[in-house]
N, C-alpha and C positions, 0 to 999 in steps of 0.2 A: 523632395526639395527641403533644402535646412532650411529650419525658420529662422531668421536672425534677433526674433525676442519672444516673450512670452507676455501675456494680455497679464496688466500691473505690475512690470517692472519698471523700473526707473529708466529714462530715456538713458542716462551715462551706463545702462547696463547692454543698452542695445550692439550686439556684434556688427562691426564696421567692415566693409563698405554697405551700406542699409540705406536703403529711398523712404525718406522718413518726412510725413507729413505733416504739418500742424494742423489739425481740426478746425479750430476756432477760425484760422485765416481762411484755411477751404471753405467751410462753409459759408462764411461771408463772402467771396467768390461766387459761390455758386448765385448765395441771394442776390447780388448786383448784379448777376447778368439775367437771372429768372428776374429782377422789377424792372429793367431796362427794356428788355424782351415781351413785356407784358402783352402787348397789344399784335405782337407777329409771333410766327411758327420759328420756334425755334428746337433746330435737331442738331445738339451737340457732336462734335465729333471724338471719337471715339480712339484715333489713333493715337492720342497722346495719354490715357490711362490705360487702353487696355484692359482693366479692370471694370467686371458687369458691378460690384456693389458703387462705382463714381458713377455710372450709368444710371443705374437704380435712383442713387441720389437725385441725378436732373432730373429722372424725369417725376420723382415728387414733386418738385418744385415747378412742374408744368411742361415738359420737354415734351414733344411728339414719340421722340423716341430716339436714336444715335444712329453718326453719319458713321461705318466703316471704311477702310480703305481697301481691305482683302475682304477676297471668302473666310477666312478663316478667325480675322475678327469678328465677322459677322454671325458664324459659329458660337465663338466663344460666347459673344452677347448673348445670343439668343438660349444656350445651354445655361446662362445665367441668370435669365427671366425677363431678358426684356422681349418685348412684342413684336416691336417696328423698329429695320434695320433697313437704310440705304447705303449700297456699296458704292460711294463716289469713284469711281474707276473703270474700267472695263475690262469684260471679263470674255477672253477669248477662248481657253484650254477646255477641251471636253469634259475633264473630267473635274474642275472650278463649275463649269455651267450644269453639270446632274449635281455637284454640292447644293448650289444655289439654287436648282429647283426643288430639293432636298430639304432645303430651311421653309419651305416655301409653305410647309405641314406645318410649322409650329408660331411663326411670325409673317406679319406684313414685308414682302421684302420686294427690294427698291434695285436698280443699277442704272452706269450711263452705257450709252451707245454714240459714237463717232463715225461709222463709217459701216457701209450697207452691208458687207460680206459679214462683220462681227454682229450686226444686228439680224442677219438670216439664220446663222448659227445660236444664233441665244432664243428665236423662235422655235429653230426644227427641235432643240434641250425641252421648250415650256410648253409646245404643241399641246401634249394631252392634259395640261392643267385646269382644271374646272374654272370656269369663269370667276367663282370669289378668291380662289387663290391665284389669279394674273398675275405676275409678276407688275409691278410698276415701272415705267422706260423713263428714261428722263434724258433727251438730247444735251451732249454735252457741249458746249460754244467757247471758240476760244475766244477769250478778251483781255490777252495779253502777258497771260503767264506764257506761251511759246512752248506747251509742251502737248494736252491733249484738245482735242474738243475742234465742231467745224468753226471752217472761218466764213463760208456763201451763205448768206441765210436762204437760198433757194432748195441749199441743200436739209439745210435743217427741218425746212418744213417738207422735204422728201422723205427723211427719215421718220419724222414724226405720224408722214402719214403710215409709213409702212408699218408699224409700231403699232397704233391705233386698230388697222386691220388685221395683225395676226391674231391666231389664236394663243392663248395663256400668256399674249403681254396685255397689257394698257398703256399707253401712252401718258405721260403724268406731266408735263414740263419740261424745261429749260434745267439746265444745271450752271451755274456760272461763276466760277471762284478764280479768283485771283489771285494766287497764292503769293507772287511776287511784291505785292501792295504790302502782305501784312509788314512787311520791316522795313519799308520807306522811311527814315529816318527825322522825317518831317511831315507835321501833320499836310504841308502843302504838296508834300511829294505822294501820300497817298491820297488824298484827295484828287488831285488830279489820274491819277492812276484809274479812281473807281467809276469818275466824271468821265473817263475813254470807254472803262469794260460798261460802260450804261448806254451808251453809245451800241455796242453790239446786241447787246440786249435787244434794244429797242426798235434794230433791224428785226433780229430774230422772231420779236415778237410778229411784226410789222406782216412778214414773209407765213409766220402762222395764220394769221387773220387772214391773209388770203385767202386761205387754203382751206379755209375754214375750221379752222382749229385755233381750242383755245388753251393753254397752259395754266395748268394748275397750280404748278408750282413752279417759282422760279427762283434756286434754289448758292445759294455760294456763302460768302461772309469767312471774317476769321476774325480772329483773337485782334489784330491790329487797324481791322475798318470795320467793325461789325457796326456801331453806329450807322456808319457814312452809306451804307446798304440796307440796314430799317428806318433810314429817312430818304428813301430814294424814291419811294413810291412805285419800285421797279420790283425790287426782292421782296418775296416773302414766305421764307426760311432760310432761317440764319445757321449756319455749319460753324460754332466756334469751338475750337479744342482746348490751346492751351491756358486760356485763361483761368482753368483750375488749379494747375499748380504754378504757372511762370516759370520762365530761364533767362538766362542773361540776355541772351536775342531780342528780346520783347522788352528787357528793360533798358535795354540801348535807345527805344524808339522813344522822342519828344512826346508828350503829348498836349492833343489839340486844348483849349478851355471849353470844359466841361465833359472831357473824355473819359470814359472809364478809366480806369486806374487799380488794376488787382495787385493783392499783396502776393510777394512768396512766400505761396505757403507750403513747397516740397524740397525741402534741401536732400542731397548727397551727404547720410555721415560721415566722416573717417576721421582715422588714426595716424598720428604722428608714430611710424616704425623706425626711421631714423632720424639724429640729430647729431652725427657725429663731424659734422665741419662747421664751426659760426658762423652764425647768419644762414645754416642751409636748414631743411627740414625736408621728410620723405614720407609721405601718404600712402594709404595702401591702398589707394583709390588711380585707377589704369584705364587703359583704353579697352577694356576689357569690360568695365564698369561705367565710362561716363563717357559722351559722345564729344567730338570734338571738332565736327564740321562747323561749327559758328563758333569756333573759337573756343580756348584751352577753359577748363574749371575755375571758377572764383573763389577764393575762400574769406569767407565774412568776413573775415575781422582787419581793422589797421594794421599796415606793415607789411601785412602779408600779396606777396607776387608770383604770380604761377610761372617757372622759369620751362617747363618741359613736361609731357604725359607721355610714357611710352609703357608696356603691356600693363603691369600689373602697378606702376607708379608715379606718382606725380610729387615732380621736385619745385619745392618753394624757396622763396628768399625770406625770411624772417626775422621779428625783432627779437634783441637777447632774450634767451630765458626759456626758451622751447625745448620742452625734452622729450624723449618717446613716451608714447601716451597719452601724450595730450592729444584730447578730441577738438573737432572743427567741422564746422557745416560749411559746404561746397555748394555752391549755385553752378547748376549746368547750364554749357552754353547754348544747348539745343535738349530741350526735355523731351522730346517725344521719342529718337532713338536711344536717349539713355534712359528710359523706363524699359525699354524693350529689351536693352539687359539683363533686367532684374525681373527674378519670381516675387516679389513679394511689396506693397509697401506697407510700413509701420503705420499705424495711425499714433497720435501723442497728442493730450490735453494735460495742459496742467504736469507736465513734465514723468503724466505716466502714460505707457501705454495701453490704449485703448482696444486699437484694432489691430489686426495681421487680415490685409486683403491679397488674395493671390491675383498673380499676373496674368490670367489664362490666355489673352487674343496671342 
C-alpha cells in the first residue's frame, strides 16, 4: 500500500486523495465522549475507523473495548491489541462462525443472535470451548430500525435461555440500537424515536425476568442519541462510532441544548486537476474515494458547490481564481464507507504530520 506522506511533512505535501485527520479536534472528540460516558460502559464502534490505534485510543480513555460489525473487523482489532471485541451483527456462515471461535484464543468476544436456527449453529461452532472463553450472546431486539433483531419478547427470552444453556456460549444481554434515530433531524424527532425503542426494551426485559434471567448488558446508542440512551436508565453500553471523526450526515442533525456537539476532525484532501471552463473546477476525489449514499462531498470553503461525483471526480462550481492545484478539504457525507476506501489515515498537528495509521478492518 502507497503511503500518501511521510511522518514531518508538511500537510500541503500530503498526496491527494488522503483521509487526513486533525489530532487536536480527534482527541477532543474522543475526550467529550470518555467524560460524558463517565459513569456507563461505553464500547465504541469500530466500523467507522477501522483502524486498531483509534481503538487503542478509546479505550485509554476508559472504553470496555470496540463494537465490530464483521468477523473481520473483529480480526483486524484484535491482531491489533485490543482484547474485547463485540460483533453487533450476526453471524451465520460456517466458516465466519470457526473465525470467530478462532478470535476467541486471544480476546473477549461478543456476537448478536435473532433467531433459533443461527443461534444452534453458532453453539454446535463454540461447543468445545472452555468455559472461560464462552463466547458472550447478546439477544438482538428490534426497536425500530426494521431491519435485524426479534420483535415477541417471549421469543427473546427463548433465545436467551437457549444461549444460557449451551456449552461455550453465555448469555450476556440485550443488544438494542436504533440506527435510524441517529439522523433524525430534530432533537424531537430522535427523542421520540429512542422513547418507542425503550418501550421494547422494557418488554424484553420484562419477558427475561420471567424467565428468570437477567441481562447484563443492554447494549445500542450512536453518534446521534447516545445521551438520550445513558439517561434512560434502560442502556448500559453505549456503541458510538462516528463521533470521532464526523461527516456531513451528523452535521445536518439540529442539536438538542446541552447535546454534545463534535468537531470535524477527518477531512477528504484533494486536488483541483482541472480548471479549464470558469466557474468549473475538477477534484481528483471519485466515487472510488468518497461514499455518496448521504449525499455528494462538501468542500469547505465559500463559493464552493459539489455539481457531480462520478469514478474517479468530482465536479464543482467555484468562485474566480481556482486553478489546478489548488488543495481543498472535503467533508464526507457518510464517513464510515468512505474510510473503508482508504488504506491509510494521516494524522496532522500543527500542520505537520504526525501519524500514518493503516486501515486494516
Amino acid at each position: 500500500m502507497t503511503q500518501p506522506a511521510r511522518i514531518g511533512d508538511r500537510d500541503d505535501q500530503i498526496e491527494t486523495p488522503a483521509l487526513v485527520v486533525d489530532l487536536t479536534r480527534f482527541e477532543q472528540n474522543l475526550d467529550a465522549m470518555a467524560a460524558a460516558t463517565a459513569h456507563i460502559r461505553l464500547r465504541p464502534h469500530a466500523k467507522t475507523h477501522r483502524c486498531p490505534q483509534v481503538a487503542l485510543a478509546q479505550i485509554a480513555r476508559g472504553a470496555v473495548g470496540v463494537s465490530c460489525q464483521t468477523v473481520g473487523e473483529a480480526e483486524a482489532m484484535v491482531a491489533g491489541g485490543v482484547a474485547d471485541v463485540l460483533v453487533t451483527n450476526e453471524v451465520v456462515s460456517p466458516g465466519k462462525l470457526r473465525r470467530l471461535v478462532e478470535l476467541t484464543a486471544s480476546a473477549r468476544v461478543g456476537v448478536l443472535v435473532d433467531h433459533p436456527a443461527a443461534l444452534a449453529d453458532l453453539a454446535r461452532a463454540a461447543a468445545n470451548l472452555p468455559a472461560e472463553r464462552a463466547i458472550d450472546v447478546l439477544v438482538e431486539i428490534e426497536v425500530g430500525q426494521g431491519r435485524c433483531g426479534v420483535s415477541d419478547p417471549a421469543e427473546v427470552a427463548s433465545l436467551a435461555r437457549a444461549a444460557a444453556a449451551a456449552p461455550g456460549l453465555s448469555f450476556d444481554g440485550l443488544q438494542a440500537y436504533h440506527g435510524a434515530a441517529q439522523h433524525g433531524r430534530t432533537p424531537e424527532v430522535r427523542q421520540a424515536a429512542i422513547a418507542a425503542a425503550a418501550v421494547h426494551v422494557r418488554a424484553a426485559v420484562a419477558a427475561l425476568s420471567s424467565a428468570g434471567l437477567t441481562p447484563r448488558i443492554i447494549g445500542g446508542a450512536g453518534t446521534g442519541t447516545v445521551l438520550l440512551e445513558a439517561r434512560s436508565g434502560l442502556w448500559n453500553e453505549l456503541q458510538p462510532g462516528s463521533y470521532v471523526f464526523m461527516d456531513q450526515d451528523y452535521r445536518a442533525n439540529t442539536p438538542a441544548p446541552g447535546d454534545l456537539v463534535f468537531a470535524q476532525s477527518l477531512h477528504l484532501y484533494a486536488t483541483v486537476i482541472s480548471a479549464a471552463a470558469p466557474g468549473r473546477a475538477v477534484l481528483d476525489v471519485g466515487l472510488k474515494t468518497v461514499a455518496v449514499d448521504s449525499g455528494p462531498p462538501l468542500v469547505d470553503l465559500p463559493g464552493w458547490q459539489t455539481v457531480r461525483v462520478s469514478d474517479e471526480h468530482t465536479t464543482c462550481t467555484v468562485p474566480p481564481g481556482v486553478t489546478p492545484g489548488t488543495r481543498v478539504r472535503v467533508v464526507p457525507g457518510h464517513i464510515d464507507p468512505t474510510v473503508n476506501l482508504h488504506d491509510w489515515i494521516v494524522g496532522v498537528r500543527d500542520g505537520r504530520v504526525m501519524n500514518l495509521w493503516a486501515i486494516t478492518g
